[in-house]
C-alpha positions as CSV (number, residue, x, y, z in Angstrom):
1,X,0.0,0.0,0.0
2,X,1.6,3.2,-1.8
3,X,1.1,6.5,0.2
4,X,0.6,9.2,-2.2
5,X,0.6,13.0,-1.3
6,X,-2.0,15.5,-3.3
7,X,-3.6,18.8,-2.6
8,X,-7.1,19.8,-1.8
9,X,-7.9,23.5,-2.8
10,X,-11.1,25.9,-2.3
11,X,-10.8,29.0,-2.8
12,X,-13.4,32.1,-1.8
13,X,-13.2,35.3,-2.9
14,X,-11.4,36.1,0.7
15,X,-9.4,33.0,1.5
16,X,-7.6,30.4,-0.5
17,X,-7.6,26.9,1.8
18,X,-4.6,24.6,0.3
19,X,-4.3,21.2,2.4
20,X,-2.0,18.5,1.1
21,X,-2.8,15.1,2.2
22,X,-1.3,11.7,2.2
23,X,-3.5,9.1,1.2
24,X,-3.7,5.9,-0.3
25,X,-2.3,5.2,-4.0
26,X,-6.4,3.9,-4.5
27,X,-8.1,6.2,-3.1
28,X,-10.7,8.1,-4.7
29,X,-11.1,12.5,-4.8
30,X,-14.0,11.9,-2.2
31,X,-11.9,10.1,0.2
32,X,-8.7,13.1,-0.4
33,X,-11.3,15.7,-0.2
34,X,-12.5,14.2,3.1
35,X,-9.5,13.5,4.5
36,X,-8.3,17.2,3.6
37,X,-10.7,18.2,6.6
38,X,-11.9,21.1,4.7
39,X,-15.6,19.8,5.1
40,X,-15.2,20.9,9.1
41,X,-13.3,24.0,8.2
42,X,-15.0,25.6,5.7
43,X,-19.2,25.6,6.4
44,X,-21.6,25.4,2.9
45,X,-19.2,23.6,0.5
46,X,-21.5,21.3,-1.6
47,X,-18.6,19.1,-3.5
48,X,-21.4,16.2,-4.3
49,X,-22.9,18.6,-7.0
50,X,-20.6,17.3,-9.7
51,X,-18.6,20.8,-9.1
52,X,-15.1,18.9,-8.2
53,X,-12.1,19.0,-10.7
54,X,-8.6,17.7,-10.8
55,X,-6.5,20.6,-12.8
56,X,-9.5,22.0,-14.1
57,X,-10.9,18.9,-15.5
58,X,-14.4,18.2,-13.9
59,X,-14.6,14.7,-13.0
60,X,-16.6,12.7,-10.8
61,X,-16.2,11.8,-7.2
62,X,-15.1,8.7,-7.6
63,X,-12.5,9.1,-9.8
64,X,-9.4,7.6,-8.7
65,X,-6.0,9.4,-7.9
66,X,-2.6,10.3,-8.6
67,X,0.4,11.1,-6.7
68,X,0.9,15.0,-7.4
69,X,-3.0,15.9,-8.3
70,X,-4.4,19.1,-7.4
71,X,-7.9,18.5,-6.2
72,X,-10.0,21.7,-6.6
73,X,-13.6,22.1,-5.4
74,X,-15.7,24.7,-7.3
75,X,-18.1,27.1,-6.0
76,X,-21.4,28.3,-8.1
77,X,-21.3,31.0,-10.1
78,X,-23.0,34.2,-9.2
79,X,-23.8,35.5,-12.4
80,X,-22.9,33.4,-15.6
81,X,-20.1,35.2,-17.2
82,X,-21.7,36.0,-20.5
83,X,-24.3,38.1,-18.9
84,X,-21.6,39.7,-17.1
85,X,-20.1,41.1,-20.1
86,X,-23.3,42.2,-21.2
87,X,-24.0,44.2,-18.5
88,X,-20.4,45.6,-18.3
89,X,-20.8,46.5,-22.4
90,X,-24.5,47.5,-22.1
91,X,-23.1,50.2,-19.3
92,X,-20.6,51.7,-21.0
93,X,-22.5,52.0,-24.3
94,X,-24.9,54.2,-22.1
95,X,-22.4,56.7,-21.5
């Protein structure tokens, strides 16, 4: 049994939380992301949405992992970013 070490990172718009963890070489994101501790850190992440990644690939919790992976959880969107630039263009065309 292979101990591997990857990192677990959310990020707010505040505060980044990194944690690296030593898992398993068969483990799964859900176990690293549990075993990160984040869950009792950081109140209101939903990472069973589908909204978990490994270096910006979505992929699902059961995924397995890699020595050296970088685990990110995503949050939701607050406003979908074409409507953002709509808004931003649609303001400046008023001037």
């Amino acid at each position: 049994m292979n101990i591997i070490k990857v990192t677990v990172i959310y990020a707010l718009p505040n505060i980044q939380y990194i944690n690296e963890v030593k898992i398993c070489s068969n483990s799964t994101v859900k176990d690293a992301i549990l075993a990160s501790n984040l869950l009792n850190k950081v109140k209101n992440i939903q990472f069973y949405k589908k909204n978990v990644g490994i270096y910006n690939k979505l992929v699902h919790l059961n995924e397995k992992i890699k020595n050296g992976d970088r685990i990110e959880i995503y949050r939701n969107l607050i406003i979908d970013p074409k409507e953002r630039r709509r808004k931003r263009s649609s303001f400046f065309l008023k001037k």
